[in-house]
Residue, then its C-alpha position, 0 to 999 in steps of 0.5 A: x833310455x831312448x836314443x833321444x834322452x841319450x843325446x839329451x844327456x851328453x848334450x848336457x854334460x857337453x854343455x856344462x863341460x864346455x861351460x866349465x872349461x870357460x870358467x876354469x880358463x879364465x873368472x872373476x871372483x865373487x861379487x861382494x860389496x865391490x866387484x872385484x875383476x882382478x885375475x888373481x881373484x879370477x884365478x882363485x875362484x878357477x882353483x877352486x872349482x877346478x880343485x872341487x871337481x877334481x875330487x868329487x871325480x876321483x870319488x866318483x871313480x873309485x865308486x863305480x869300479x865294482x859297481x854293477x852296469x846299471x848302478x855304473x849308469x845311476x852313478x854316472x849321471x848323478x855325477x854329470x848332474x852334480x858337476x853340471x849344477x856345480x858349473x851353473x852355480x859357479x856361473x850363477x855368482x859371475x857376471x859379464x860373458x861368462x853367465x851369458x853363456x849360462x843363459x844361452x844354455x838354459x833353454x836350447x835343448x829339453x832333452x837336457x836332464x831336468x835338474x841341469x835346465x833348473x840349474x842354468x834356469x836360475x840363471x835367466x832373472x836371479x843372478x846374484x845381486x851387488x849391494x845397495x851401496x854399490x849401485x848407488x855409487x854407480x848412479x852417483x858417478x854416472x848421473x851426478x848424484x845419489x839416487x834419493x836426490x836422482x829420483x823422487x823415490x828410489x827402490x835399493x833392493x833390485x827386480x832383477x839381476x843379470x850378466x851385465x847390469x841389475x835393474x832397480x824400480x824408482x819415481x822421477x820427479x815428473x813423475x814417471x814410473x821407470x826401471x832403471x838398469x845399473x850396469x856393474x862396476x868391473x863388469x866391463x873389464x871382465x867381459x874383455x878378458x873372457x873375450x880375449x882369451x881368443x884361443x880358448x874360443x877358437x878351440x870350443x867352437x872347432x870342437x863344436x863346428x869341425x869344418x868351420x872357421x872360428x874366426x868369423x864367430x869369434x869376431x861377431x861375438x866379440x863385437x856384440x858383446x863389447x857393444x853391450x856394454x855401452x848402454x847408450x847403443x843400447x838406448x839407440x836400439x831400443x829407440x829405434x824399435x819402440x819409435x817404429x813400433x809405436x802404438x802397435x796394438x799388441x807389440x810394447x818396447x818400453x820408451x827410454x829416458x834420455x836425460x837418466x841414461x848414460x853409458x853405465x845407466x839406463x833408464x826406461x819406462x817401468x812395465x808390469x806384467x807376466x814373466x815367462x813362468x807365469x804366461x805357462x800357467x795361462x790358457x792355450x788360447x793365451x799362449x798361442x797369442x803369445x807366441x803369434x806376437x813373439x814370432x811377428x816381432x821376430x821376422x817384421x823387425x830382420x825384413x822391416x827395421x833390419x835389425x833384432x834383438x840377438x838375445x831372445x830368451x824368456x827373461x826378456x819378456x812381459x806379458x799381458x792378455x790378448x797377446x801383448x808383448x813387452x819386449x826388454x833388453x835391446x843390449x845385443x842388437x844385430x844390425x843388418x845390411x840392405x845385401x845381407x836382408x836379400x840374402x835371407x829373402x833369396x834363401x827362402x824364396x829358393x827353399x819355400x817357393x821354387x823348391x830349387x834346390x840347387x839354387x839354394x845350394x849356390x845361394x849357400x856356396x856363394x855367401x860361404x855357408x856351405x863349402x863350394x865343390x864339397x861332396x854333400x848331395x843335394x838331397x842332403x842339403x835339402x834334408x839338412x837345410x830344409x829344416x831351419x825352413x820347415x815351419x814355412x814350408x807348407x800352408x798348413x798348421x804346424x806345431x812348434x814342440x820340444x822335439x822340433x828344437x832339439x832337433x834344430x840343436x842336433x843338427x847343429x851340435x851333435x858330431x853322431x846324428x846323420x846330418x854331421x856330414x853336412x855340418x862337417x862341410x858348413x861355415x857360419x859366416x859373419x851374418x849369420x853368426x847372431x841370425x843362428x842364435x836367434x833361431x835358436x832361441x826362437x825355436x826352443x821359446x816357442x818349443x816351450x809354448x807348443x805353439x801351433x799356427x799355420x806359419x806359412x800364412x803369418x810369414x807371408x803377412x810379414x814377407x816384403x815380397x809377399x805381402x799376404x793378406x791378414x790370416x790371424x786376428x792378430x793379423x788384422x790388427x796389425x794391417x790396421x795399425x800398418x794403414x794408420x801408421x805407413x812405415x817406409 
C-alpha cells in the first residue's frame, strides 16, 4: 500500500470519526410522518449508534488478537469501512448540519476508500425523503392552500431530497414549469441545536487546525448555516446572480417566482438536464467545456458580483451540451466586501505576477492568516501557499486531477505531511472561512473532471485588473455577451 493510499485511508476513517463524533453529540431522530427534533429522540438515535459501534469494535478486537500482520491489516480496514458506512447511513436519515457535513465529505478527498465515497455519495441527491402529506402541509402553512389548489398540477413524490429541504415538480396556473423546494419542518430547530453545541465544534476544528482559533470559524458557519434556513435570502441570492448573469450564453441560474416563495418555500423555474454522474459518461471535449464554465462562474462571481456560492458540490449542477450550466442552491451564499475582493486581488498579484514573496507573506501576516513573527521561512511559505495558486501561476496547460486535490486536502488536514509546520502557524480568519470551502470543493469537482486548460489564460479573462483578451472559445462568447450587455 502506498504512502498516498495510506493517508487516503486515515483521512477516511478521520472523517468519518470526526462525523460520527458530531452524530453521537448531539442528532435528531428518524424522519417518519413528522419531523420529530426532540432531544430525546435525538438521544436515542446517539444511543443507539453509539451502543452499535461499541460492539461491532469489541468484536472487531477480539478478532484480530491472534490474527496474522497481514490479516490484522484486512481486518482493520473492513472495520474502518464497515464503521464509516454505519456514520454515512446515520447521517443519510438526518437532516439539517449534521447531513451537510456528510456531504462536504463526500467528495474532498479520492484517496478515500471507494466504498467510504459511495456511502457519503449517497448523500449529495438521496437523502430520505418526508412524506407526501407532510410537505403538503408545509405549502398549506406557507402559502396559504393545499398544493393541488397552489399549483395547477402537483407532483407529491420529490426529485430530490437534502439536508434542509426536498424538491417537488409542479405546474402553475400560468402555466410555468417550477421545482418548488419545501424546507422540512423541524429542521430549523435542529440545525440550531448542532450549532450551538459550540464546544463540541471548537474541539474538532482544534484538533483539525492545531494553531488556529476556532472561534472565527464557528461563527462564519453559524452565520451561513442559520442563513439557509431562510429561503427568502436564498431567493435574494439567487436573483441577484440569475439578474446579473441573464442571458449569459452557457451560464443558467434559474429565475425565482416571488409570489410562491416564502421563508419555508422556494419556487423557481424547472430545469432539466444531466446530473453530474451522467456529464462523466460524456466526451472529453464535453467535459472540459463543462469544467471551463464552472471555474468561469467561480472566479467572475467573487471579482465581478463579490459574492458566491459557499456550497459547491455535484448535486448542484445541470448540464447540457456545449458547456451549459445550470446552477442550483443559492442557499449558502457568501457576500463579500469591497476590502476583502482586494485582498484576494493582492495576493494573487504578489504570488502570480511580482513572485514577491515576502510581500505575500505581509500580505498574509497583515489580514491574520499566517501569525506575524512566526518561525516558518519563506521558502516555506511559497511551498505551502503557492499551492492554492498553482493552477495560475504559469501560462501554460494544467490538468486538475485527483492527485492535485488530495494534496490541497493534505496541506490543510494531514498533521504528518511536510507542510503541517506551516499549518501549525496559520489561522483562517472570517473571510476565508467559506473562501477555503469553496476551493475545496472547486478543486476536488474539477479533480473528478481531470479538467485540462491553460488556467492562467481564463483567469486573466476574468481578473479586473487584467482583462485579458478571450483565450477559449467559450471565452469569446462571453466577451460578446459582456459587450451586449455592460455590467458595472
Amino acid at each position: 500500500m502506498t504512502i498516498r493510499k495510506r493517508w487516503g485511508r486515515r483521512a477516511a476513517v478521520a472523517a468519518a470519526a470526526a462525523l460520527g463524533g458530531i452524530a453521537l453529540t448531539r442528532t435528531k431522530s428518524r424522519l417518519d410522518a413528522s419531523f420529530d427534533a426532540s432531544r430525546t429522540a435525538r438521544s436515542a438515535r446517539i444511543a443507539q449508534l453509539g451502543a452499535r459501534r461499541a460492539a461491532h469494535t469489541a468484536v472487531h478486537k477480539a478478532r484480530r488478537t491472534f490474527a496474522s500482520e497481514q490479516h490484522r491489516i484486512e481486518l482493520d480496514e473492513q472495520h474502518q469501512l464497515r464503521s464509516a458506512e454505519d456514520v454515512a447511513a446515520v447521517l443519510g436519515e438526518m437532516k439539517g448540519a449534521l447531513m451537510k457535513l456528510g456531504q462536504m465529505a463526500s467528495y474532498l478527498d479520492e484517496t478515500m476508500p471507494e466504498p467510504m465515497r459511495d456511502a457519503l455519495a449517497s448523500l449529495q441527491q438521496d437523502a430520505p425523503p418526508m412524506s407526501a402529506e407532510l410537505a403538503a402541509s408545509v405549502i398549506a402553512a406557507e402559502l396559504g392552500a393545499t398544493p393541488e389548489k397552489i399549483f395547477a398540477q402537483w407532483d407529491p413524490h420529490p426529485i430530490a431530497s437534502a439536508s434542509i429541504g426536498q424538491v417537488h415538480k409542479a405546474i402553475t396556473h400560468d402555466g410555468q414549469a417550477v421545482a418548488v423546494k419545501v424546507q422540512y419542518p423541524g429542521v430549523d430547530q435542529a440545525i440550531k441545536a448542532d450549532l450551538d453545541n459550540t464546544d463540541m465544534l471548537f474541539r474538532l476544528i482544534g484538533l483539525a487546525f492545531p494553531g488556529l482559533d476556532p472561534k472565527t470559524v464557528v461563527i462564519e458557519l453559524r452565520e451561513r448555516l442559520l442563513e439557509e434556513l431562510d429561503y427568502s435570502i436564498e431567493a435574494r441570492n439567487q436573483m441577484l446572480f440569475a439578474n446579473w448573469y441573464r442571458d449569459h450564453p452557457f451560464i443558467h441560474i434559474p429565475s425565482v417566482i416571488t409570489e410562491l416563495s416564502t421563508p419555508r418555500v422556494l419556487t423557481t423555474k424547472l430545469v432539466v438536464g444531466a446530473r453530474f454522474d451522467e456529464l462523466l459518461t460524456w466526451s472529453r471535449a464535453e467535459q472540459e467545456l463543462a469544467a471551463e464554465t464552472i471555474f468561469r462562474f467561480v472566479f467572475r462571481s467573487i471579482y465581478r458580483i463579490a459574492a458566491f456560492n459557499g456550497d459547491p458540490h455535484p448535486g448542484n449542477y445541470i448540464f447540457a451540451p456545449g458547456g451549459h450550466v445550470t446552477f442550483l442552491d443559492f442557499g449558502l451564499v457568501k457576500h463579500y466586501s469591497q476590502p476583502e475582493v482586494q485582498l484576494f486581488s493582492d495576493l494573487i498579484r504578489a504570488m502570480c505576477f511580482e513572485h514577491d514573496i515576502p510581500r505575500f507573506r505581509n500580505l498574509i501576516e497583515t489580514a491574520g492568516i499566517l501569525r506575524a513573527g512566526s518561525p516558518i521561512t519563506d521558502e516555506q511559505v511559497r511551498d505551502y501557499f503557492g499551492h492554492f495558486y498553482e493552477f495560475v501561476l504559469e501560462d501554460k496547460l494544467v490538468t486538475f486531477d485527483p492527485a492535485f486535490a488530495s494534496s490541497t486536502v493534505r496541506k490543510m488536514f494531514d498533521l504528518t505531511s511536510p507542510s503541517a509546520a506551516v499549518a501549525k502557524e496559520s489561522n483562517v480568519p472570517k473571510a476565508f472561512v467559506i473562501t477555503q470551502r469553496i476551493n475545496l470543493g472547486l478543486h476536488a469537482l474539477l479533480a473528478q473532471l481531470n479538467a485540462t486548460a491553460n488556467w492562467r489564460r481564463i483567469a486573466e479573462e476574468l481578473w479586473p485588473w487584467v482583462g485579458g483578451a478571450p483565450s477559449t472559445m467559450l471565452g469569446e462568447q462571453e466577451a460578446a455577451w459582456l459587450t451586449a450587455n455592460p455590467k458595472p
